[in-house]
ROMAR-342657 format. One line per 4 residues: number of its first residue (from 1); for each residue x, y, z of C-alpha. Coordinates in Angstrom, 3 decimals. Layout:
N
NUM) X:Y:Z; ...
# end
This chain:
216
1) -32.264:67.816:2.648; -32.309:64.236:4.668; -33.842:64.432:7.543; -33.146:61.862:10.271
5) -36.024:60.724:12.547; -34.767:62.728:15.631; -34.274:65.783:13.832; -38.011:65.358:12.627
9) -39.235:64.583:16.132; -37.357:67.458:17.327; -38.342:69.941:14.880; -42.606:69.028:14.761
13) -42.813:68.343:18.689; -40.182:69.352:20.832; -40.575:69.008:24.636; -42.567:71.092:26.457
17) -41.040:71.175:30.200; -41.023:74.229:32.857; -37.835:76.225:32.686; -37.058:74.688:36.155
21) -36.712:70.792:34.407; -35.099:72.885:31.183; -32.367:74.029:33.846; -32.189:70.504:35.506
25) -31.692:68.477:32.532; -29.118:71.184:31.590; -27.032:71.001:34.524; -26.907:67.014:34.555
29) -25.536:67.244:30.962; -23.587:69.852:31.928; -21.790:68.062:34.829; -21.249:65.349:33.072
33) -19.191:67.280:30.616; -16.748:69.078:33.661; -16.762:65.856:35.551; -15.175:64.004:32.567
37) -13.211:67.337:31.988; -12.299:67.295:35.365; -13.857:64.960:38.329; -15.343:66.293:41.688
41) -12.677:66.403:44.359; -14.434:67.924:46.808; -18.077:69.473:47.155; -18.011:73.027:47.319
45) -18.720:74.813:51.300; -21.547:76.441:50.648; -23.156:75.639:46.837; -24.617:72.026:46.638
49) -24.205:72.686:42.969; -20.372:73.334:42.947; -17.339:71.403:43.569; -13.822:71.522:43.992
53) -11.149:69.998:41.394; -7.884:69.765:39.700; -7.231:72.529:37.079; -6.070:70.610:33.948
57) -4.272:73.626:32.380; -1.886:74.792:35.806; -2.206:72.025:37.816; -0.484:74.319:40.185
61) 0.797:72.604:43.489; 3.209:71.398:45.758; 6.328:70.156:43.839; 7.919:68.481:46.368
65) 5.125:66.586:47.365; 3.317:66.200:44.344; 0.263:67.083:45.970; -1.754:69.971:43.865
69) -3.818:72.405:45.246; -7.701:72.315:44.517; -7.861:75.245:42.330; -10.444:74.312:39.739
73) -14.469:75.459:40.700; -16.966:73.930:38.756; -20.286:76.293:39.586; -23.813:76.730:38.445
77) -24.682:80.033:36.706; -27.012:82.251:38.899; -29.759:82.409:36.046; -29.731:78.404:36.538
81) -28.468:77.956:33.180; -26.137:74.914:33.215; -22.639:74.821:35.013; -18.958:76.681:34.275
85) -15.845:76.594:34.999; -13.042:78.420:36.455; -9.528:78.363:37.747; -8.867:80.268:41.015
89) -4.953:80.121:40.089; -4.312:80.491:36.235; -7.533:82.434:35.572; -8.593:79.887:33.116
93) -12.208:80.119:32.672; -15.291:78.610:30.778; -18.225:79.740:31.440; -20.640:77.948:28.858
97) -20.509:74.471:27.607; -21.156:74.760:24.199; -17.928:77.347:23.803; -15.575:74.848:25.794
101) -16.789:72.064:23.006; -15.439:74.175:20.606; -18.111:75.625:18.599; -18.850:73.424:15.263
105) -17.356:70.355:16.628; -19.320:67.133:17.059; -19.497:67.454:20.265; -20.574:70.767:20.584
109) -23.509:69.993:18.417; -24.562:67.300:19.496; -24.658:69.291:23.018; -26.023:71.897:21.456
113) -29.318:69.636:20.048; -30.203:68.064:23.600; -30.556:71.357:24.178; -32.732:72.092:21.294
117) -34.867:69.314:21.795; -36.073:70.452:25.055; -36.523:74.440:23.568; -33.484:75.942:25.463
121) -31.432:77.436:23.226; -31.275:80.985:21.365; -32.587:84.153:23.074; -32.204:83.822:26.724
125) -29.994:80.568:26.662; -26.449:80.166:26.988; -26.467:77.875:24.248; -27.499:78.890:20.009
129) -29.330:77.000:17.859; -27.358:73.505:16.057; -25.650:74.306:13.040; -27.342:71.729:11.717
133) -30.701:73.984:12.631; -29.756:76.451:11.150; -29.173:74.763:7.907; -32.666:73.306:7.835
137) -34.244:76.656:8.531; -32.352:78.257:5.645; -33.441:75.580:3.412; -36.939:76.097:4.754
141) -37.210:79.421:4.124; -35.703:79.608:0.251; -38.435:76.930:-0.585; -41.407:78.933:0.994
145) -39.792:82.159:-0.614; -39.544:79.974:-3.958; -43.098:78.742:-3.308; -44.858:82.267:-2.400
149) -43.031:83.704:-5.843; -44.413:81.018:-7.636; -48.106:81.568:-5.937; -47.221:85.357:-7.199
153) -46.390:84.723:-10.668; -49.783:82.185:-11.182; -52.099:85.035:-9.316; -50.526:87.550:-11.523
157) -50.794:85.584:-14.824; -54.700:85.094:-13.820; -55.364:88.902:-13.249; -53.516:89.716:-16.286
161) -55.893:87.251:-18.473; -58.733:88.335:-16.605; -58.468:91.450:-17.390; -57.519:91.004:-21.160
165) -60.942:89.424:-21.243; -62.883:92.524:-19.804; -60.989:94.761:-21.770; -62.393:91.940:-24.995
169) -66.192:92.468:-23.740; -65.741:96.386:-22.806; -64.358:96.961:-26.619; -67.878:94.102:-28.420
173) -70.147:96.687:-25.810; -68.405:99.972:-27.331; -68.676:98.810:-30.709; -71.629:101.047:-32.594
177) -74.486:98.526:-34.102; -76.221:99.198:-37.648; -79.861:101.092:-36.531; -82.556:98.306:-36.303
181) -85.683:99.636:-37.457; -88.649:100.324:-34.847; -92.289:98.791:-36.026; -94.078:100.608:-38.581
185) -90.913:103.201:-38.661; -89.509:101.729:-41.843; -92.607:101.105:-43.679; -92.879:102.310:-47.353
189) -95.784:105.511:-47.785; -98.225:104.876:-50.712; -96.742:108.093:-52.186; -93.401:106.759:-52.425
193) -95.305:103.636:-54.031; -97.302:105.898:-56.148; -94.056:107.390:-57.824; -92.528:104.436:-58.334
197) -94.796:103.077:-60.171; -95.488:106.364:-62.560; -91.779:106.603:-63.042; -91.929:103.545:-64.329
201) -95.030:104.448:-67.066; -93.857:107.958:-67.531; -90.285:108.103:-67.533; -90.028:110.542:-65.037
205) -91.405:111.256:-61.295; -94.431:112.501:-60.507; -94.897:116.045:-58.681; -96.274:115.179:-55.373
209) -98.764:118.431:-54.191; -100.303:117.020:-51.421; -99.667:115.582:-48.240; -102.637:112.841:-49.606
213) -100.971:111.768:-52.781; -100.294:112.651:-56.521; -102.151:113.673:-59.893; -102.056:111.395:-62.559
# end
């Protein structure tokens, strides 16, 4: 798989900022997505974070006049993480970013790598991991599964010849040897010499009678 250079910035270094700058950068992408969605009317009474605005699904107002009724609340979430929005009149509501892109879309993803790059999304966030991500991690992780069975299959090969070869030198150091004979143990007696040798005059062997030798 291709990587481009951001995604391989992103993926070997990614930002390292407090959660407070995480939720700042956050909200400033997130306002300009509900500001192009829907722009600021009014600031909200009491929230420096929140403002008033035009709900672009009721629009619900005065007819006669034309004049519509600021329905629409764009407001930060109290765990800091980014900005929704909600309808006071049609109940509309949309309370994470990356859902109102429309999950999979271009934008969404894109959304949903800013993010990323700055280590604030998955657990805890209001925002997953890119699809694209995702993809690279599965990829990842069949080539080191691939790569540890292969490391497997090599380290089991070399046991199994390993051991074929001590099982080759346990069977030559089992295997009985003709007896080597000691010094002096396999030395002919002049007896034995003695008969030989009347055997061979006589025609038949001498009767030994005595530890010391024969009679002629």
């Amino acid at each position: 798989m291709h990587l481009t250079d951001r995604e391989r910035q992103a993926i070997s270094s990614r930002d390292t900022l407090t959660d407070q700058e995480k939720r700042e950068k956050i909200k400033e992408w997130d306002l300009e997505v509900w500001t192009a969605f829907t722009p600021n009317v009014k600031a909200h009474e009491k929230n420096s974070n929140a403002y008033w605005c035009y709900c672009p699904h009721c629009k619900k107002g005065n007819g006669k006049t034309g004049i519509h009724n600021l329905t629409g609340l764009v407001y930060p979430h109290s765990n800091g993480d980014g900005l929704g929005f909600a309808c006071k009149a049609c109940g509309t509501k949309h309370p994470r970013v990356y859902e109102f892109l429309g999950k999979g879309s271009a934008a969404a993803e894109e959304y949903a790598w800013k993010r990323f790059e700055i280590d604030a999304v998955g657990k805890g966030w209001y925002c997953p991991h890119p699809q694209r991500w995702k993809e690279i991690s599965e990829l990842a992780g069949k080539r080191r599964a691939a790569r540890y069975k292969a490391d497997y299959e090599r380290k089991r090969q070399e046991n199994k010849v390993a051991y074929a070869l001590r099982e080759q030198e346990a069977l030559k150091e089992a295997k009985p040897k003709s007896p080597s004979c000691q010094k002096g143990s396999c030395s002919v007696s002049k007896d034995e010499v003695a008969r030989v040798r009347w055997s061979g005059f006589s025609g038949q062997a001498p009767s030994l009678t005595s530890e010391a030798g024969y009679r002629p």
